[in-house]
Structure formats: structure tokens, C-alpha cells
FIZA-577215 format. One record per residue (C-alpha): z, y, x. Coordinates in steps of 0.1 Angstrom, whole numbers, plus 5000, padded with zeros to 4 digits. Layout:
ZYX/...
***
This chain:
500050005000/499250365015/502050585027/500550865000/501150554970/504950484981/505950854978/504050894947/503750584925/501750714890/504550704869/506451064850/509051044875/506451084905/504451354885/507451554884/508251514922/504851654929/505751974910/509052004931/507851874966/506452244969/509752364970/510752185000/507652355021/507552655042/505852875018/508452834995/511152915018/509453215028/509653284989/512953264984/513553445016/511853734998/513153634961/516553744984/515354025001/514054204968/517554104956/519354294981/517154604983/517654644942/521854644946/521454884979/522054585003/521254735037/518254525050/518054475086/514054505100/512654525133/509554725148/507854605178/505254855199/503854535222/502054715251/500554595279/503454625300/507054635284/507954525242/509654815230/511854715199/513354855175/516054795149/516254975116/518354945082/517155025049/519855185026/519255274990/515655375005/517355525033/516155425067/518255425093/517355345135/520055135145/519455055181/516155035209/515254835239/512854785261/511654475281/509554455308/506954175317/507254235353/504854305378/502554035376/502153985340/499654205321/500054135282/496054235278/494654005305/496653685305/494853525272/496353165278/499453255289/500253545262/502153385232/504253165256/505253525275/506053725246/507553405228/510053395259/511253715260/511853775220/513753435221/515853575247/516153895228/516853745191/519053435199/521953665186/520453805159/518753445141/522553365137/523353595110/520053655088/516253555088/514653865107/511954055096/509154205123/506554495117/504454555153/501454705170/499154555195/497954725224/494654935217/492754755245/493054465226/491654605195/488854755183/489155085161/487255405149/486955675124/483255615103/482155825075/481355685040/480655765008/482355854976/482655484959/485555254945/487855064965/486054714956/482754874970/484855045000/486054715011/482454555010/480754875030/484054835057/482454525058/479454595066/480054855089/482554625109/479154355114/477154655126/479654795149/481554495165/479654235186/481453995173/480953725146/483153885117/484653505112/486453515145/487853875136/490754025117/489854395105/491154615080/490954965071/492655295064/490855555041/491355905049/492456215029/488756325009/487556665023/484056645006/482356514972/479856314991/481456135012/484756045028/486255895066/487455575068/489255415103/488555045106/490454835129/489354455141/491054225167/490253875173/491553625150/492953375175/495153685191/496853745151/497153355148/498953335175/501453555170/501953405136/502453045152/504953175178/506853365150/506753015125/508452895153/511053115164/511553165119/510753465120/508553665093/505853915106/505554165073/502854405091/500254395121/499054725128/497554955157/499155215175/496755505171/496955445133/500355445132/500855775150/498455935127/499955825095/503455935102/502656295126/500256385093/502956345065/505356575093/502456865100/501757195083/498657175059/495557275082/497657215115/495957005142/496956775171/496356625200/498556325213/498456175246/499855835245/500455745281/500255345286/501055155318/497155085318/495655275295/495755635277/495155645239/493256005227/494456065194/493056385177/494656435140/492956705125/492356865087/489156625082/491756285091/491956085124/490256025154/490955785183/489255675220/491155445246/490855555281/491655305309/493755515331/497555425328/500455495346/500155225369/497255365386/499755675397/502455445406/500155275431/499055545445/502055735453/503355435466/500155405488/500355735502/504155785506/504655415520/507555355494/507855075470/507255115432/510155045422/511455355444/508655535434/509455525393/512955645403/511155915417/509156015391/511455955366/514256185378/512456455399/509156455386/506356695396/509356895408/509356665442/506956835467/505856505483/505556315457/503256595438/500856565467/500956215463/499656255427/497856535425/494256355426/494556115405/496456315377/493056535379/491156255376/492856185344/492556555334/489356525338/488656195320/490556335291/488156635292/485056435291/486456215263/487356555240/483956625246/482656345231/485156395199/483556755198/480156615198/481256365167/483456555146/482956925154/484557155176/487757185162/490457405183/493757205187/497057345175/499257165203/499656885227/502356595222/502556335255/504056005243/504555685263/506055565292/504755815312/505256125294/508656085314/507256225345/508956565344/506056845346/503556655335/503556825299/503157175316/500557035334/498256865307/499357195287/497657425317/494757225323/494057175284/495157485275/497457385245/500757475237/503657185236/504056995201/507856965196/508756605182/509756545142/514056595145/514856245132/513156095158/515056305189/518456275171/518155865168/516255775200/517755795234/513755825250/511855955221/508555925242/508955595247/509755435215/507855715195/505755445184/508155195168/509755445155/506155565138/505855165127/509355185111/508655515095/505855415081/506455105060/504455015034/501055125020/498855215033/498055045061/495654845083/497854555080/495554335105/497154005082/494653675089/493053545057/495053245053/498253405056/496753695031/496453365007/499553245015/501053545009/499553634978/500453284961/504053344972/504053724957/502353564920/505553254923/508253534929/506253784900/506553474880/509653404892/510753764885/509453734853/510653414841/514153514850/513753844833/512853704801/515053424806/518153684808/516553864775/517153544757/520053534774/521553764758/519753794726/521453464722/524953584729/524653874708/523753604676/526753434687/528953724686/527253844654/527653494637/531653514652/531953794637/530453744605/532453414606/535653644611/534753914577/534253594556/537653444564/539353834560/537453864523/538353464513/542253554522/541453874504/540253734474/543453404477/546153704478/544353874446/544353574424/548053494436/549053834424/546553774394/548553454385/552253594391/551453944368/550153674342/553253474346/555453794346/553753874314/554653534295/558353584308/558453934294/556853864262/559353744245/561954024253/559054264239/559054074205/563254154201/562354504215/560254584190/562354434159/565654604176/563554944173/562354854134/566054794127/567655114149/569454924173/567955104204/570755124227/572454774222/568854634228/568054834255/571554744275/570654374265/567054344280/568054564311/570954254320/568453994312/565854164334/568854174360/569253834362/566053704359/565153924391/567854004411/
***
């Protein structure tokens, strides 16, 4: 007999364990896990999330609560690959890395409470760009994304994950969109690790993106922006202007600085980030040491705003914001600020007051900020399925227990009613008892006093009032004492 036979024999009993063996599987543990979660977010229950800004070099993490749809920043950390490991470059070795060092980082925290993770990927491993489209319904929108994601990617769309944010509308015509695509096996990946380690992944998003939607909903109407996001390899150009978002990767990073001060002072890196980190531009030597190749990324910056002028229009910038890693190197704002020509960009308060290096985890921070629609949400297909089955069950769920507690208490209320309808007929049958008692004891009062009536009235006829009066009034006496 087949293995398939023994666990379910035809029979009712078998038909009903097929209904219930879903319960048992990982999709619906994930669904009570949210059935929970939903639970504790309606009664104010702070809910514990984390937001991950996976770079190249270092995971920066952080923890945040939401209160009474209140969120809170809890605590940030940063870990470091090391100085052979390059997130973007190591394909095989990836998932096994990062799987490592979040195991080593969550062991405390998978004790108390299934965790929750929203993160970016780094840019270079993702494709995204602002196009323009026109005017037309979301169900077209997503089939012209499409399209435009098989004209613009040389890639077969089947071994991609894309998705796409639209933009405010500034015309009647038509309207930008920014579409982002990574490879699928990248997303599935992270996915497996996270099954693993029981953790759920809630978003998958892209850096750039992410900066844009939350630095939009904090600007002026009309104000404009350029942010410099300064990677350990590479530099994301963000421009967020009145017509949306626009976004080019550049591959100079901060390592190519660390090197070469290291080169030309003969010091090691190590040394060399202490350096930079505490004296900055500020140290003669080490400003020599930096000098070219900080104008080479002047310069590289400058030809890429070029290209965004050529594309979207010259449009003058309001300010400058330097984010990252390498934004720490003290003078180096003034500097992009003289050779740019832009004023500083002061950061949003609630990100200084709950950050200890606001320029570092600016990006999490963005991710935590920004939870919830809209969003690229780079989600494989079968875990959008999954997903979606899992949000109809706890609808239904919902639902069914909704109506269920309608019933609920439709049918205590008909108890109670029928209680105390039960309780007003028992009052008006003792009422109606006690008036046919007292019925019964006037009528027998009357026979006893008939008789005493009959000599009254023949003691009147013959005069003798008084005497008959004195006579009743002792009988009366001591017939009711």
C-alpha cells in the first residue's frame, strides 16, 4: 500500500484530516503568527520590527516598536563583513554570510517572539529607474511596468523580481513611474535563509526608493534635493524634485579613499578610518592624501548630474544631504557643498534625536518610517501567492470570528430576554395568586358578616340601635382579635 493511502484511507474520517493537515504546515503558522500580530496591534500591544539597510560592506539594523501607531526606534547596530567579504560580489557565498552574522545577532531576540524584518539590498545589485508613462488604470500600469521592464533589462523577466512605485501626477498626459528589478535567485535566497532562521521578511525594498519616499513626505511643497549616499563601494545620486524621483549608482565608494590614504601615508586602514573618522579633512596630511581622489568623485558626481539634467530638465537644487558611511569624514559636506554649490540639508529631528549616527542608519531608519504602501516591495511570486492565500484564510478568519461573536451575542441577549421574560411571568402569576387569595378571604369575610347585618337591620326596624350596636362591635371583637 503507498505511503500517501496509509495517511489517508478514503473513508469521512481521512476526508476530514485533509481539511486539518493544512494547519500543521508552514503557511499556516505564518497565519496565525499574523492572526496574533493583527491582535496585538488592535489592543495597542507594542509590536517589536526590525529594518535592515544590507550594503555591501556592513548590515545596519534596526529595532523599532509600534505603539498605538506610534513608532518608536528602539536600538541600532552595525556589523561589519570584514575586509575580505564584499556582499555584492561573493554570489555563492552570500546567504551563508549574512545568514551567520543575523544568527549571531538574533539568538537573543528568537527567545521571546517570532521577529519580523523589513530591508534594502544594495543598489548594485539591483536594477532601478524613473520612466514616464501615461495616464491609465492601475491594472494597465502594471501590464505597461511590464513591458517597459522586458525593454529595459537584459534579462529574461522570469528570472527577475521587479516592482514599481508611481509617482505624484504633474501632468494630464502622462505620469513617472520608478521600477525596480533584481534577480529572483538573490530574493529566494534571502527568503530560504529567513524560513530557516523563523524569521518573516514583511518587505524587500531598494535604498534609493526608500530615501525618496520618506525625505518627500518631510520637504516643503516645491523644495528639491540632492542626497549623496556614500557606500563603501559605491555612491547612490538621488535627486527628489517637484516632478518625483530620480536615481544613478556611481561606483566610487569609500573604500577607494581608504586605500589610497593608506597608500600614500604608509598606514594601515584600520588606522586610517580612525583618522578620518575623528579628524577628518581637518588633518593636513591626511587631506593631501585624499584630495585626488575626492575630486575625482566631485567630478564623477558632476558628470552624472549632467546626465539627470539632460533627462529630466535643468532643475536647480535646494540643498545637499550626504548619507552613508562616509558622510562621517568631517569636511567633507563643506566640501561637496563648495564644489556643488549647494547649501547643507539639515536632517528630519526624529531621526537625529533617536539615532546615535544619523548618517549611517538614515536608511533603516527611512525603511522603518516608511511602512506600508506604497512600495516596491521586491516580494517573489510564489511568496506573493502564499501570501495572499494566507491574508484571504485570516480575512476569512476575521470574518468568521466576527460573525461568529454577532451570534454570540445575539444569542445571549435572547437568553437574557427569555430570563427575563421568564422572571415578569412568575411576578404577574404570584400577582394574580395574592389577588384571588384576598378575593377568597373578602368573600369569606362577607358570609361571616352577613348574618350580623340581618340583626342590624331588624335591631334598627325595632329602635334598638345602641344595644345592637355594643353587641355586634363584641362579636366583631372576638371574631378578630
Amino acid at each position: 500500500m503507498k505511503f500517501r493511502q496509509v495517511l489517508f484511507p478514503s473513508s469521512p474520517k481521512a476526508h476530514a484530516l485533509r481539511l486539518i493537515a493544512p494547519t500543521f504546515s508552514k503557511e499556516s503558522a505564518r497565519f496565525w503568527e499574523e492572526i496574533k500580530t493583527q491582535i496585538r496591534e488592535l489592543f495597542g500591544y507594542p509590536v517589536r520590527r526590525f529594518a535592515l539597510d544590507i550594503g555591501s560592506h556592513s548590515v545596519k539594523i534596526i529595532s523599532y516598536v509600534k505603539r498605538l501607531g506610534r513608532l518608536e526606534l528602539t536600538a541600532c547596530e552595525q556589523i561589519s563583513y570584514g575586509e575580505r567579504f564584499d556582499y555584492t560580489e561573493a554570489d555563492s557565498r552570500r546567504s551563508a554570510f549574512l545568514k551567520q552574522i543575523l544568527e549571531d545577532f538574533f539568538v537573543p531576540e528568537m527567545r521571546r517572539e517570532p521577529l519580523r524584518l523589513s530591508l534594502t539590498l544594495p543598489s548594485s545589485l539591483t536594477f532601478i529607474q524613473r520612466t514616464n508613462l501615461p495616464v491609465i488604470s492601475s491594472r494597465l500600469l502594471h501590464r505597461a511596468v511590464e513591458f517597459e521592464v522586458k525593454d529595459k533589462i537584459p534579462m529574461p523577466v522570469a528570472e527577475l523580481v521587479w516592482g514599481y512605485l508611481p509617482l505624484p501626477e504633474t501632468s494630464r498626459v502622462s505620469r513617472g513611474v520608478v521600477l525596480a528589478a533584481v534577480r529572483k535567485q538573490v530574493v529566494k535566497d534571502l527568503f530560504h535563509m529567513a524560513g530557516e532562521m523563523n524569521l518573516t521578511i514583511d518587505r524587500v525594498d531598494v535604498g534609493p526608493a526608500v530615501i525618496y519616499q520618506y525625505l518627500r513626505a518631510k520637504m516643503a511643497p516645491g523644495q528639491t534635493l540632492l542626497v549623496l549616499d556614500l557606500g563603501a563601494h559605491t555612491t547612490d545620486v538621488i535627486a527628489i524634485t517637484k516632478t518625483g524621483f530620480w536615481s544613478r549608482t556611481v561606483t566610487f565608494g569609500g573604500f577607494k579613499l581608504v586605500q589610497a590614504a593608506s597608500q600614500n601615508l604608509g598606514m594601515a586602514a584600520h588606522e586610517v578610518e580612525k583618522i578620518m573618522q575623528e579628524q577628518g579633512l581637518e588633518n593636513a596630511r591626511l587631506k593631501t592624501a585624499l584630495e585626488s581622489k575626492i575630486e575625482d568623485l566631485a567630478r564623477e558626481l558632476k558628470r552624472t548630474l549632467t546626465l539627470y539634467q539632460q533627462e529630466l530638465g535643468a532643475q536647480a537644487f535646494d540643498g545637499l544631504l550626504l548619507l552613508g558611511g562616509l558622510a562621517r569624514l568631517r569636511g567633507l559636506d563643506a566640501f561637496f557643498s563648495s564644489a556643488l554649490q549647494l547649501p547643507g540639508y539639515e536632517m528630519p529631528p526624529e531621526i537625529i534625536s533617536e539615532l546615535k549616527s544619523p548618517r549611517v542608519f538614515f536608511q533603516a531608519a527611512c525603511l522603518a518610517h516608511t511602512e506600508g504602501p506604497p512600495s516596491l516591495n521586491l516580494i517573489p511570486q510564489e511568496e506573493r501567492k502564499i501570501r495572499s492565500r494566507s491574508s484571504l484564510k485570516m480575512n476569512f478568519f476575521l470574518y468568521t470570528a466576527l460573525l461568529g461573536l454577532v451570534l454570540f451575542l445575539q444569542i445571549l441577549g435572547s437568553v437574557f430576554e427569555t430570563r427575563k421574560t421568564k422572571a415578569l411571568d412568575q411576578a404577574l402569576e404570584q400577582k394574580i395568586m395574592r389577588y384571588e387569595e384576598d378575593k377568597k378571604q373578602v368573600r369569606m369575610l362577607e358570609e361571616r358578616i352577613k348574618p350580623w347585618a340581618v340583626f342590624f337591620e331588624d335591631a334598627v326596624m325595632r329602635g334598638h340601635q345602641k344595644d345592637l350596636i355594643l353587641r355586634i362591635l363584641d362579636e366583631l371583637e372576638a371574631a378578630f382579635p
